[in-house]
C-alpha atoms as a printed R data frame, in Angstrom:
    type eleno elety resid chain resno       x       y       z
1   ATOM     1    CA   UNK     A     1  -3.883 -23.054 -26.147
2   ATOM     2    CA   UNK     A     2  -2.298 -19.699 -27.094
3   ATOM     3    CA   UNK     A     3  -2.730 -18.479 -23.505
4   ATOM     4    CA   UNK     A     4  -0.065 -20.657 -22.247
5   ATOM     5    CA   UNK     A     5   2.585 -19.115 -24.144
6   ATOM     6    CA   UNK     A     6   5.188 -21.664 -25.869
7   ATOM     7    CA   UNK     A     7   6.869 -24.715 -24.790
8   ATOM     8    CA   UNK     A     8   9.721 -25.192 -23.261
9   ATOM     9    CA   UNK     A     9  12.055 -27.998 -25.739
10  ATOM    10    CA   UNK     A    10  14.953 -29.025 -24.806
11  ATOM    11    CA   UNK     A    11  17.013 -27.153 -27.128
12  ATOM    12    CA   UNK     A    12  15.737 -23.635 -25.463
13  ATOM    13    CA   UNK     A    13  16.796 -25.996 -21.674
14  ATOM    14    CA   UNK     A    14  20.526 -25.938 -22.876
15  ATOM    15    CA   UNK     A    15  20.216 -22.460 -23.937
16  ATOM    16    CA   UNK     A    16  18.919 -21.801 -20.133
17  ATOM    17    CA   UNK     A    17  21.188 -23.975 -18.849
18  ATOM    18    CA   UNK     A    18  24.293 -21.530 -19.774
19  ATOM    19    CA   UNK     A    19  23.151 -19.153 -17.197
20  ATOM    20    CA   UNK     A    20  24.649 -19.424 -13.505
21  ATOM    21    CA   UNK     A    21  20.560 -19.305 -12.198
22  ATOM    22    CA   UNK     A    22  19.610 -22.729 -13.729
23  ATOM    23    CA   UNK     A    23  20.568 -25.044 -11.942
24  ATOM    24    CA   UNK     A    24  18.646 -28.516 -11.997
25  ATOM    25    CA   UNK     A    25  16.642 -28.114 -14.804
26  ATOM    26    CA   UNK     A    26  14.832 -24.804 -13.760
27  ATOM    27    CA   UNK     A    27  16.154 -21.098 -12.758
28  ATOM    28    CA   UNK     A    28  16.865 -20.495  -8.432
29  ATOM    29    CA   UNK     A    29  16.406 -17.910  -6.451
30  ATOM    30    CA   UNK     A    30  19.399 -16.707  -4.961
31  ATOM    31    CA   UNK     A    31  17.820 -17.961  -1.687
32  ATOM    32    CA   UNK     A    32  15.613 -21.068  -0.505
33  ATOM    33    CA   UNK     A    33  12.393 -20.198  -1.551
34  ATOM    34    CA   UNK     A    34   9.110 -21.939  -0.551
35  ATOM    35    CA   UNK     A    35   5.466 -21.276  -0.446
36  ATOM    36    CA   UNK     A    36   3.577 -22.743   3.027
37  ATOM    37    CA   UNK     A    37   1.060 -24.132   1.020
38  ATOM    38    CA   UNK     A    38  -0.278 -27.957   1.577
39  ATOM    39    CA   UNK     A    39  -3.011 -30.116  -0.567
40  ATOM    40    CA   UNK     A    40  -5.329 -29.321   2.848
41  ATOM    41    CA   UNK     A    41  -5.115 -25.566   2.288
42  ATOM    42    CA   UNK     A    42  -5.327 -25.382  -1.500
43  ATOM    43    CA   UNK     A    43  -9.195 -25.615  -1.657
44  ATOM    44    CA   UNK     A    44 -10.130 -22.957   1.314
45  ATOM    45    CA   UNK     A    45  -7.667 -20.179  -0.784
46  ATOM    46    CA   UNK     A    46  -9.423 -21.419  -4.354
47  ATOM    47    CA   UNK     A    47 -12.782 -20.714  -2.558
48  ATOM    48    CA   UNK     A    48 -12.034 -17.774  -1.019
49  ATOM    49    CA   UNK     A    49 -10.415 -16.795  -4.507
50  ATOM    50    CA   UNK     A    50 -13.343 -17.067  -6.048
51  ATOM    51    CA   UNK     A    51 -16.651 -16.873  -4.269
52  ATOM    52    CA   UNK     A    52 -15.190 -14.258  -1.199
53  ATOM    53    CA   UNK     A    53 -14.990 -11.075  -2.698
54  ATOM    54    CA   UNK     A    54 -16.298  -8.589  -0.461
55  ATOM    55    CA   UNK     A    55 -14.076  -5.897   0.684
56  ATOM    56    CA   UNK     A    56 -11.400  -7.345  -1.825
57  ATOM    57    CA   UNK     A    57 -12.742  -4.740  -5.094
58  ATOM    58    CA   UNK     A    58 -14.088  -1.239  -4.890
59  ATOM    59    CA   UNK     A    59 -17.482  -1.488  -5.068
60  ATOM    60    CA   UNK     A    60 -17.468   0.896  -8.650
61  ATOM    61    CA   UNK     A    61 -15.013   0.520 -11.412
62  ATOM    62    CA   UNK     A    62 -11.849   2.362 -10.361
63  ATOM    63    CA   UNK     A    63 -11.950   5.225 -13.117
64  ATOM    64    CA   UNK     A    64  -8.698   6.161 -15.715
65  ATOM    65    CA   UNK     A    65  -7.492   9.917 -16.475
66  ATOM    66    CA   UNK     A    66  -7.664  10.416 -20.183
67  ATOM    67    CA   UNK     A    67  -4.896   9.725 -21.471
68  ATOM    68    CA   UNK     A    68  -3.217  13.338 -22.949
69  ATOM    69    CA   UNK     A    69  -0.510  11.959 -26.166
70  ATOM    70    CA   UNK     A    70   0.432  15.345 -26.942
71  ATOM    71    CA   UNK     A    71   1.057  15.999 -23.218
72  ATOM    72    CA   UNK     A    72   2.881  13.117 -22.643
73  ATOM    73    CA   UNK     A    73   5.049  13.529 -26.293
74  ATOM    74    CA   UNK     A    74   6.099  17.196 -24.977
75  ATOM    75    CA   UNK     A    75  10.131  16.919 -25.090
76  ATOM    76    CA   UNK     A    76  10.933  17.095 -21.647
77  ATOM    77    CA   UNK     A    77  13.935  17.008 -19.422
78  ATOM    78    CA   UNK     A    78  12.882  15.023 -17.151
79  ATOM    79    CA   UNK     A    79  11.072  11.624 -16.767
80  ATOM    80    CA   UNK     A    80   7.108  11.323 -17.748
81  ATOM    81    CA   UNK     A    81   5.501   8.608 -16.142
82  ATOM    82    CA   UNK     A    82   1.697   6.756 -16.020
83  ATOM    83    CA   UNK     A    83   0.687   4.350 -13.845
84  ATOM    84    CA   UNK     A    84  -2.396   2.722 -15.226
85  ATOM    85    CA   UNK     A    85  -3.113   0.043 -11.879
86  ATOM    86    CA   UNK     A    86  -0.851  -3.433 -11.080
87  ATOM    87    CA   UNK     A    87   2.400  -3.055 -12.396
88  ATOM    88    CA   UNK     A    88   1.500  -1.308 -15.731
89  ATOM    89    CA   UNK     A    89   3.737   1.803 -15.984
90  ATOM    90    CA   UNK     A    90   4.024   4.133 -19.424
91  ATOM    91    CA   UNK     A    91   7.523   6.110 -19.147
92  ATOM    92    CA   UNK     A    92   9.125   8.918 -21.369
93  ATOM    93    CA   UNK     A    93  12.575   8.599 -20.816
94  ATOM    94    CA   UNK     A    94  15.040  11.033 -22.975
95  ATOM    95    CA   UNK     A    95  12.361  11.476 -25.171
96  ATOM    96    CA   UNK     A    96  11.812   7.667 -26.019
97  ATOM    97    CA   UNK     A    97   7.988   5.787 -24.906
98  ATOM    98    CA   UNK     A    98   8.687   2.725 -23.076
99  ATOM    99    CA   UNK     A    99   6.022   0.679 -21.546
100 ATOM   100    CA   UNK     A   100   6.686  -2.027 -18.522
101 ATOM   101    CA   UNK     A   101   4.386  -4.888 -18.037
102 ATOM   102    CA   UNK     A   102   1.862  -3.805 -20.259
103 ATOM   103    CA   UNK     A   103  -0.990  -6.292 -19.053
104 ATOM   104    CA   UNK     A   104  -3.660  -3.755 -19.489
105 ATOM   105    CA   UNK     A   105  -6.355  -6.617 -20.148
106 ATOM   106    CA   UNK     A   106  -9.812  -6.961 -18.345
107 ATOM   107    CA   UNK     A   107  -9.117 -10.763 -16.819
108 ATOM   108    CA   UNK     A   108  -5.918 -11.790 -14.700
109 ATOM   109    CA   UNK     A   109  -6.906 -15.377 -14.686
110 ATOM   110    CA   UNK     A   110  -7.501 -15.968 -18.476
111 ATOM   111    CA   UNK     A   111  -7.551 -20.345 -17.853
112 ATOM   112    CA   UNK     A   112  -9.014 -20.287 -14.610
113 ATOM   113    CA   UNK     A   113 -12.930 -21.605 -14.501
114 ATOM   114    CA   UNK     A   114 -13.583 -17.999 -13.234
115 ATOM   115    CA   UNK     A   115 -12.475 -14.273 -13.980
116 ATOM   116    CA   UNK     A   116  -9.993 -12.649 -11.951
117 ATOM   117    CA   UNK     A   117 -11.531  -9.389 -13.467
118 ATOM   118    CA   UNK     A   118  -9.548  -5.979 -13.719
119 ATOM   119    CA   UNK     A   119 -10.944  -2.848 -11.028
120 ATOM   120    CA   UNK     A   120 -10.850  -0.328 -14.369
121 ATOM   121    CA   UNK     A   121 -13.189  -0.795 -17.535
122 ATOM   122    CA   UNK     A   122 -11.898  -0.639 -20.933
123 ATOM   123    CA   UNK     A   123  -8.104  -0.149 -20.090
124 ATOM   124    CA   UNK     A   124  -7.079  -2.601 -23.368
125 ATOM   125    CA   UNK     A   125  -8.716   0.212 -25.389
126 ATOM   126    CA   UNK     A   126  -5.759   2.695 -23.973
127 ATOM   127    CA   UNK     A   127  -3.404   0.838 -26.305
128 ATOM   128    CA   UNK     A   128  -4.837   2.226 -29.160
129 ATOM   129    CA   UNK     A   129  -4.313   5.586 -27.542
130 ATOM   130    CA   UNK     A   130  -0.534   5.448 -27.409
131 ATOM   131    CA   UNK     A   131   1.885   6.814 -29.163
132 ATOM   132    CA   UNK     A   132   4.485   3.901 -31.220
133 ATOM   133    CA   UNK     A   133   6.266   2.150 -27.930
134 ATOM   134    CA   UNK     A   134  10.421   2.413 -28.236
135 ATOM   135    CA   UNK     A   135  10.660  -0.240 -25.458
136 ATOM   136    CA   UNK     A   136   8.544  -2.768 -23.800
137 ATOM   137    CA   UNK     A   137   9.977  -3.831 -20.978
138 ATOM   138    CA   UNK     A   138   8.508  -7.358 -19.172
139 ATOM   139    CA   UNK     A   139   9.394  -8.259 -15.651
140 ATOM   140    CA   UNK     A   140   8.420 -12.137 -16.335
141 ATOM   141    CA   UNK     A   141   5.388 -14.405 -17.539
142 ATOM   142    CA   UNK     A   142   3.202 -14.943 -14.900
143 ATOM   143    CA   UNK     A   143  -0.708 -13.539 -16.290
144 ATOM   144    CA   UNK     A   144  -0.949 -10.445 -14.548
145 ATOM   145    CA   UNK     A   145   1.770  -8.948 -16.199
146 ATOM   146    CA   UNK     A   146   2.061 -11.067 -19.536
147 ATOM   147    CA   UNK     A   147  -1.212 -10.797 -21.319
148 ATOM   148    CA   UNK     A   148  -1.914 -12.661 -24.720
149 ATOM   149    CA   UNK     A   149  -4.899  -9.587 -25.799
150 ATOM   150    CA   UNK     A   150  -2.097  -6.931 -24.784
151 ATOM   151    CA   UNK     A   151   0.976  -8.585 -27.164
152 ATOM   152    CA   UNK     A   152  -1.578  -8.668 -29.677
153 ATOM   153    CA   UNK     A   153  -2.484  -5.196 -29.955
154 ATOM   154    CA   UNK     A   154   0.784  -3.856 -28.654
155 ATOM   155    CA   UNK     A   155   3.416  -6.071 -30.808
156 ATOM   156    CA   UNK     A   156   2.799  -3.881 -34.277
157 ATOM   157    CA   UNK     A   157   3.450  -0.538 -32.531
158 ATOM   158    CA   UNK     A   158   6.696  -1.317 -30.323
159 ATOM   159    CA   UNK     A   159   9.810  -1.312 -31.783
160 ATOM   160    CA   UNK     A   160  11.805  -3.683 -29.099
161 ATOM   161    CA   UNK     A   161  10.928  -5.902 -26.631
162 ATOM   162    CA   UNK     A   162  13.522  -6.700 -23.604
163 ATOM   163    CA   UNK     A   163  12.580  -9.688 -21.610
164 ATOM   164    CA   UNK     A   164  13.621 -11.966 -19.345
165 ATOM   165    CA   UNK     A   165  15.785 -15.270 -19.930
166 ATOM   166    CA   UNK     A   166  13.271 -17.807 -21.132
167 ATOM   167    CA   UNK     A   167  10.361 -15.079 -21.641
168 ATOM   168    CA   UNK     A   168  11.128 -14.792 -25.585
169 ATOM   169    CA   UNK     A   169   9.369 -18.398 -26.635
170 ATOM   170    CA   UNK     A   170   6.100 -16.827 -25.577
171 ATOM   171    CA   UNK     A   171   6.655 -13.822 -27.722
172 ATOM   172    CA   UNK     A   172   8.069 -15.469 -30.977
173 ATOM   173    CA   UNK     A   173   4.419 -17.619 -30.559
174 ATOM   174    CA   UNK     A   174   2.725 -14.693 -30.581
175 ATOM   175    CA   UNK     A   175   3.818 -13.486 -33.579
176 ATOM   176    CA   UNK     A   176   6.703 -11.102 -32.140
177 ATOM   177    CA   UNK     A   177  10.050 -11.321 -34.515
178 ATOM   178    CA   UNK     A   178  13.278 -12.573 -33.092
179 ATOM   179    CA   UNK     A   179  15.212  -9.528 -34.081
180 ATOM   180    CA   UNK     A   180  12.433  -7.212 -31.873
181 ATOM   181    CA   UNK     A   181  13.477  -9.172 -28.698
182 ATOM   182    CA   UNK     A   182  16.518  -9.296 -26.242
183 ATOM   183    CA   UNK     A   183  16.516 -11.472 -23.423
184 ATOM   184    CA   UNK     A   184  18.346 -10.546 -20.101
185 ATOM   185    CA   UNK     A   185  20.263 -12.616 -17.048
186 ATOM   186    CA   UNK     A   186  20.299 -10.912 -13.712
187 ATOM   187    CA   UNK     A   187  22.553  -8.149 -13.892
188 ATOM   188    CA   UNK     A   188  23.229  -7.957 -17.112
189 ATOM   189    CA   UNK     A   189  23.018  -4.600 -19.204
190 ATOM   190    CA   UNK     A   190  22.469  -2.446 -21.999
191 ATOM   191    CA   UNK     A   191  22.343   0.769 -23.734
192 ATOM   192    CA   UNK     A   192  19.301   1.965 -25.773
193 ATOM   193    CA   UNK     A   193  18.772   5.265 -26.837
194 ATOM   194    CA   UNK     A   194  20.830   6.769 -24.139
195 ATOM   195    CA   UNK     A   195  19.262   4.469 -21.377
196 ATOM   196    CA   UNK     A   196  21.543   1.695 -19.508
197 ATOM   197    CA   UNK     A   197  19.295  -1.025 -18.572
198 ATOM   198    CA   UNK     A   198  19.556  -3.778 -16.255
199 ATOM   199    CA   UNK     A   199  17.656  -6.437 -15.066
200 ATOM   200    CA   UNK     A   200  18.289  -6.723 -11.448
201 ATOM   201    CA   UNK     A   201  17.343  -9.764  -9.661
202 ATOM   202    CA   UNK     A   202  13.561 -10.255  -7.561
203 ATOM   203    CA   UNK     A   203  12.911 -13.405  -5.099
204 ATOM   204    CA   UNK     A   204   9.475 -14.930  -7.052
205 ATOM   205    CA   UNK     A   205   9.386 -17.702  -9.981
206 ATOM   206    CA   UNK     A   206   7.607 -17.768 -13.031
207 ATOM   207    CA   UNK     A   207   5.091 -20.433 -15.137
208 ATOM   208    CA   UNK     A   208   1.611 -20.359 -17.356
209 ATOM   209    CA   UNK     A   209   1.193 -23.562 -17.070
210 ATOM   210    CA   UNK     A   210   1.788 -27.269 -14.909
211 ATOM   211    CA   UNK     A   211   5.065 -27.886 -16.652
212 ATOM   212    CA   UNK     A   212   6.960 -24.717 -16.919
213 ATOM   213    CA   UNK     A   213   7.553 -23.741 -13.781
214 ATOM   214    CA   UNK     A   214  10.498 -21.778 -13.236
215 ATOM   215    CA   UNK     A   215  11.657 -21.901 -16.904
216 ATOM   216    CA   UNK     A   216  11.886 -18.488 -17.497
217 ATOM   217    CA   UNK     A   217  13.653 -15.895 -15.282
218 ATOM   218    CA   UNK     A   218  12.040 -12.923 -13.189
219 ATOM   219    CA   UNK     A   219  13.361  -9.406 -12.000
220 ATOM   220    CA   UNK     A   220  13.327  -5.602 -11.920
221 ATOM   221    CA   UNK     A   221  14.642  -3.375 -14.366
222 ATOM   222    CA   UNK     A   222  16.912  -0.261 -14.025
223 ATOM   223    CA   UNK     A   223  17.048   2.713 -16.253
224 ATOM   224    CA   UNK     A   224  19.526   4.861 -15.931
225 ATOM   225    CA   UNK     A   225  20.268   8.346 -18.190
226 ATOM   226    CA   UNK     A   226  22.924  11.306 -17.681
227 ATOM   227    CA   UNK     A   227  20.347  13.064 -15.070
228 ATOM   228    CA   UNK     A   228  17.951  10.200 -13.474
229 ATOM   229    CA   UNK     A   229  18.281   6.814 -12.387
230 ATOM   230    CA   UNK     A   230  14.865   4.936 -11.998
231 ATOM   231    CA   UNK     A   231  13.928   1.094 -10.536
232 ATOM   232    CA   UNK     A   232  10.867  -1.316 -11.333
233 ATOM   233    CA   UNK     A   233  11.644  -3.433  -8.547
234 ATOM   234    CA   UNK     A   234   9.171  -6.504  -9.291
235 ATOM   235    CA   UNK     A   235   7.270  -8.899  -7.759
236 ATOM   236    CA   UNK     A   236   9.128 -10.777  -5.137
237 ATOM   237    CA   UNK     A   237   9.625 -11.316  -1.666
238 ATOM   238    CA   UNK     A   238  12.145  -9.663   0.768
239 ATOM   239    CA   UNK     A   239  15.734 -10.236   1.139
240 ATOM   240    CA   UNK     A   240  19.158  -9.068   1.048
241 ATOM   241    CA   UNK     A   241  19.198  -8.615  -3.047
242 ATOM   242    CA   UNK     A   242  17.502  -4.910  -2.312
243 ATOM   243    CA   UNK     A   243  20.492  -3.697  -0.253
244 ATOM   244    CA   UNK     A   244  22.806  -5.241  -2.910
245 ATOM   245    CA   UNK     A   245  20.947  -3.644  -5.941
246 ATOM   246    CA   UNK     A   246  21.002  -0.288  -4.403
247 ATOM   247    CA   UNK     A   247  24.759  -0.789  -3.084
248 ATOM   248    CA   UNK     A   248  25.435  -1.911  -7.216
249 ATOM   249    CA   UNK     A   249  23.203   0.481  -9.339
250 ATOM   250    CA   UNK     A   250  21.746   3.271  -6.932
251 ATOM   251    CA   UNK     A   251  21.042   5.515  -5.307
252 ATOM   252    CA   UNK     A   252  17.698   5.748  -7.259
253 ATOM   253    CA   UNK     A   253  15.726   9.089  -7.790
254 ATOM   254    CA   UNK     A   254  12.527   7.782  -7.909
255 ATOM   255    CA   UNK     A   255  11.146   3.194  -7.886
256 ATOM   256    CA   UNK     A   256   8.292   1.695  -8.629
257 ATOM   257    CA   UNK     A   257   8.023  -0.888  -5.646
258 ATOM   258    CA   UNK     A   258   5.818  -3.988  -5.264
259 ATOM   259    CA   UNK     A   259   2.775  -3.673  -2.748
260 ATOM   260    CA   UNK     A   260   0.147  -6.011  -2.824
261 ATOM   261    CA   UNK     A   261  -1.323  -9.489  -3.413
262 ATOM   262    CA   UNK     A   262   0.477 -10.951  -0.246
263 ATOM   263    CA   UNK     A   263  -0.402 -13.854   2.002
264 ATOM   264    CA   UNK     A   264   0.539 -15.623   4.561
265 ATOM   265    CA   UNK     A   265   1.086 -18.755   2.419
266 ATOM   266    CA   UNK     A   266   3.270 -17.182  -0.201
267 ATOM   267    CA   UNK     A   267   4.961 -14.735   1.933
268 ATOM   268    CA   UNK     A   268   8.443 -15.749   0.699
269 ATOM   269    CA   UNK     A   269   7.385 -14.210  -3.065
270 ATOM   270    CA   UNK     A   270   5.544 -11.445  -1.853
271 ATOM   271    CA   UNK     A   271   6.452  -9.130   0.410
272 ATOM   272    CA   UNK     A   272   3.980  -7.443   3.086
273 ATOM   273    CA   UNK     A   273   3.515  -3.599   2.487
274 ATOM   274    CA   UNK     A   274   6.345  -2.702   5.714
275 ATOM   275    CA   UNK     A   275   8.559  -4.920   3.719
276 ATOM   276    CA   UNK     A   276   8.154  -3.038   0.903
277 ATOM   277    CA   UNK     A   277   9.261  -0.133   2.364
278 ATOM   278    CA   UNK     A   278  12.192  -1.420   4.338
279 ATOM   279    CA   UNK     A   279  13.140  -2.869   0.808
280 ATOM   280    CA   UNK     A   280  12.710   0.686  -0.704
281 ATOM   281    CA   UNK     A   281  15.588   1.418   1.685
282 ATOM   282    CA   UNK     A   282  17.748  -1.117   1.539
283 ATOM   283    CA   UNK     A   283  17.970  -0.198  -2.051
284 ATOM   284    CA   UNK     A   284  18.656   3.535  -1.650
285 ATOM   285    CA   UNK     A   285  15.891   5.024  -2.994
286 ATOM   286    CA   UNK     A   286  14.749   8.653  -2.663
287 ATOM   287    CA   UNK     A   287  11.249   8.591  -3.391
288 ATOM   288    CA   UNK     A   288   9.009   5.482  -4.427
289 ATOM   289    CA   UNK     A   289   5.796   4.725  -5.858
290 ATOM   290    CA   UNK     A   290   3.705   1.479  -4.756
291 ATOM   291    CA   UNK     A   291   2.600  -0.636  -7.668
292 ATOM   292    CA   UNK     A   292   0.870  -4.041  -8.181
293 ATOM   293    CA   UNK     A   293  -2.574  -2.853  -5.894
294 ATOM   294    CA   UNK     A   294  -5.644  -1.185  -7.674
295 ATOM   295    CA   UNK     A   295  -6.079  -3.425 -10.522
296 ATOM   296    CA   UNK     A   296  -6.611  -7.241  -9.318
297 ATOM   297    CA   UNK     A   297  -8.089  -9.342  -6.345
298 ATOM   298    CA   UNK     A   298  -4.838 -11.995  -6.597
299 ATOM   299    CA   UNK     A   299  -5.328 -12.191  -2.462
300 ATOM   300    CA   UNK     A   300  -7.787 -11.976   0.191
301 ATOM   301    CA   UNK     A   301  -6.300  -8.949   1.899
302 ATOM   302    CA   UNK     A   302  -9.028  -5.698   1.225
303 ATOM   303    CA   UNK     A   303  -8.110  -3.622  -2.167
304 ATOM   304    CA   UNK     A   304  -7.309  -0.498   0.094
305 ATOM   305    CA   UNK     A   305  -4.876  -2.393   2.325
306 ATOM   306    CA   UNK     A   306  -1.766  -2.497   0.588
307 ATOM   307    CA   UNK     A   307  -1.791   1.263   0.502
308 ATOM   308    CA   UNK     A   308  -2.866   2.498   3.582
309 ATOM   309    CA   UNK     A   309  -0.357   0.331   5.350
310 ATOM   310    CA   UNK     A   310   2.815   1.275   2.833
311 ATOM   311    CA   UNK     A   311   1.868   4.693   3.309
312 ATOM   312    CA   UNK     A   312   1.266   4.403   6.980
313 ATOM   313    CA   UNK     A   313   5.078   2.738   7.120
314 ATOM   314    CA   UNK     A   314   6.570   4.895   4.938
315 ATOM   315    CA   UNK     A   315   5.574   7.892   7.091
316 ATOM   316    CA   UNK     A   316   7.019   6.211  10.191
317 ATOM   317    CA   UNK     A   317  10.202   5.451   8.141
318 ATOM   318    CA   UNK     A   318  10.187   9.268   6.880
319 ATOM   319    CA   UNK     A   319  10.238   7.623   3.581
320 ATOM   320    CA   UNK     A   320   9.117  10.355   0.463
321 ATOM   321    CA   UNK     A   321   6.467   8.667  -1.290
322 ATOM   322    CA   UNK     A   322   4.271   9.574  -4.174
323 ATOM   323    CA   UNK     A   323   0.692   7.968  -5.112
324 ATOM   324    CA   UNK     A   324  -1.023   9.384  -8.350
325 ATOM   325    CA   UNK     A   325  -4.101   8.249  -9.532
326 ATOM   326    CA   UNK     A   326  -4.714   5.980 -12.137
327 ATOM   327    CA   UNK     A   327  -3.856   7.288 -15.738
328 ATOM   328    CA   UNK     A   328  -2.858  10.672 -13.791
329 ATOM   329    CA   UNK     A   329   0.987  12.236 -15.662
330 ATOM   330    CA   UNK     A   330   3.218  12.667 -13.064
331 ATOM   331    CA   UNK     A   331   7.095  13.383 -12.701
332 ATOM   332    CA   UNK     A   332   9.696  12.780 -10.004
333 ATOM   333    CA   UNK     A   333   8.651  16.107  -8.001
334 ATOM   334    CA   UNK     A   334   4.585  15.293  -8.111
335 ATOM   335    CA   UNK     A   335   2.599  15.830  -5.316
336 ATOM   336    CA   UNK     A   336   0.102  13.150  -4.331
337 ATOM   337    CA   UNK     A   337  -2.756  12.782  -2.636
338 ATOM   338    CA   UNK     A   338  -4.548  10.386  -0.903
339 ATOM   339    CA   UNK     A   339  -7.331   9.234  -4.021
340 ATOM   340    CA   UNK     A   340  -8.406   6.184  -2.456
341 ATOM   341    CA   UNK     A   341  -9.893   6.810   0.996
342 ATOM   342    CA   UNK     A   342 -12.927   8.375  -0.819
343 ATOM   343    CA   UNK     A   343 -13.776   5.524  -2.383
344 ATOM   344    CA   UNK     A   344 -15.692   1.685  -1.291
């Protein structure tokens, strides 16, 4: 099945194996990393997953601002940025498009038995809206940030593709060329058009399927020009990586930080909302924006939840924050508003 991405053979395993994070036949985590999850608690989450919804999606479809290409093409000093729900963000950066975790599809669960179905209608058809992407970057291969209908319409308009180790075999299946896509360890870096990029390191693991687990890598990405210095931290729990990215690469002007789609039985791969903002911290950030909420049920915890509580945190922290609406153009100095607490 095509959803599943590629295989992993064991020619691309002693290509991974090179790296310092594989280590026993799959990448680590630079910490001990376990879900509390047992066979006995498996089928309550599934249910609730599936058949307890209430509370857990707004009640309407959450709506998208029009997307404005001439607006957003305007040569510009500064950084342009979209958030368009989850993790999806669109960025001009020095005047090039790039596009992170572009899983703007309508289903988050595309081989489960039921939908995990997107809180905004029509977002795929935004793709056809954009201007040619420069850069796609992807944070790793897990279905609510890698989607199958997205590559599709996406890979004939982007001009490079930088991935994770282990990420590019789903790609090349999907029709992407070798020469369009660079693969990244931890840490490691490069220039494009002006940009130094890294992929920084997250606490999560990746898989489509039973027998890929941990195969490919996962992480954040840092973008750095002459005059700003931006993070997409990832999905991943909390730990001592955030003060060491910030002490490494920061401080940051502006991050995109993970909030949302936490439990108490994956805790160690998803941090809780105050987490997030002691992360945001520890990493030396200035001002941050909360991503992965407003676009996917992956929990039981109410849609609204992750944000009232990182905003309620950040406030106590005197941490500057920013929270645009969905599709809404913003730049480092927007002023946000509270969008959410009119709606069900």
């Amino acid at each position: 099945m095509n959803q599943f991405g590629a295989k992993v053979t064991k020619e691309l395993e002693k290509q991974y194996s090179i790296s310092p994070n594989w280590k026993n036949g799959k990448f680590e985590n630079l910490v001990e990393t376990k879900m509390d999850m047992s066979l006995q608690t498996i089928p309550k989450l599934l249910y609730k997953q599936f058949f307890k919804s209430q509370g857990r999606m707004p009640r309407k479809p959450l709506d998208i601002i029009a997307f404005n290409k001439e607006a957003f093409l305007a040569p510009s000093q500064e950084a342009k940025m979209i958030w368009f729900g989850h993790s999806v963000v669109l960025m001009r950066l020095n005047n090039k498009t790039i596009l992170i975790d572009p899983m703007l599809g309508p289903n988050a669960s595309p081989i489960a038995p039921f939908a995990t179905k997107r809180f905004s209608e029509n977002s795929l058809d935004l793709i056809d809206q954009f201007p040619d992407i420069d850069l796609i970057l992807m944070t790793h291969d897990h279905y609510d940030h890698l989607d199958l209908d997205s590559i599709r319409n996406l890979k004939n308009k982007t001009n490079h593709f930088y991935v994770p180790l282990g990420l590019k075999r789903h790609l090349l299946k999907w029709g992407v060329e070798s020469a369009r896509i660079t693969e990244f360890d931890w840490w490691e870096k490069q220039s494009f058009e002006g940009i130094d990029i890294t992929y920084t390191p997250t606490r999560h693991f990746t898989g489509r399927g039973l027998t890929d687990r941990a195969k490919s890598l996962w992480g954040g990405w840092v973008m750095k020009t002459k005059s700003q210095n931006i993070w997409f931290s990832g999905d991943g729990g909390f730990g001592a990586h955030f003060k060491e990215i910030g002490d490494a690469l920061g401080p940051f002007d502006l991050a995109f930080m993970e909030c949302g789609q936490y439990n108490e039985n994956w805790h160690a791969i998803h941090m809780y909302p105050e987490e997030s903002v002691q992360a945001t911290l520890d990493a030396n950030v200035k001002r941050a924006l909360p991503v992965h909420w407003a676009g996917f049920a992956l929990a039981q915890h109410h849609w609204k939840e992750p944000i009232t509580r990182f905003v309620k945190e950040a406030h106590k922290k005197k941490l500057d924050i920013f929270t645009p609406q969905i599709g809404e153009m913003f730049d480092a100095h927007c002023i946000s508003g509270n969008w959410w607490e009119s709606l069900d």
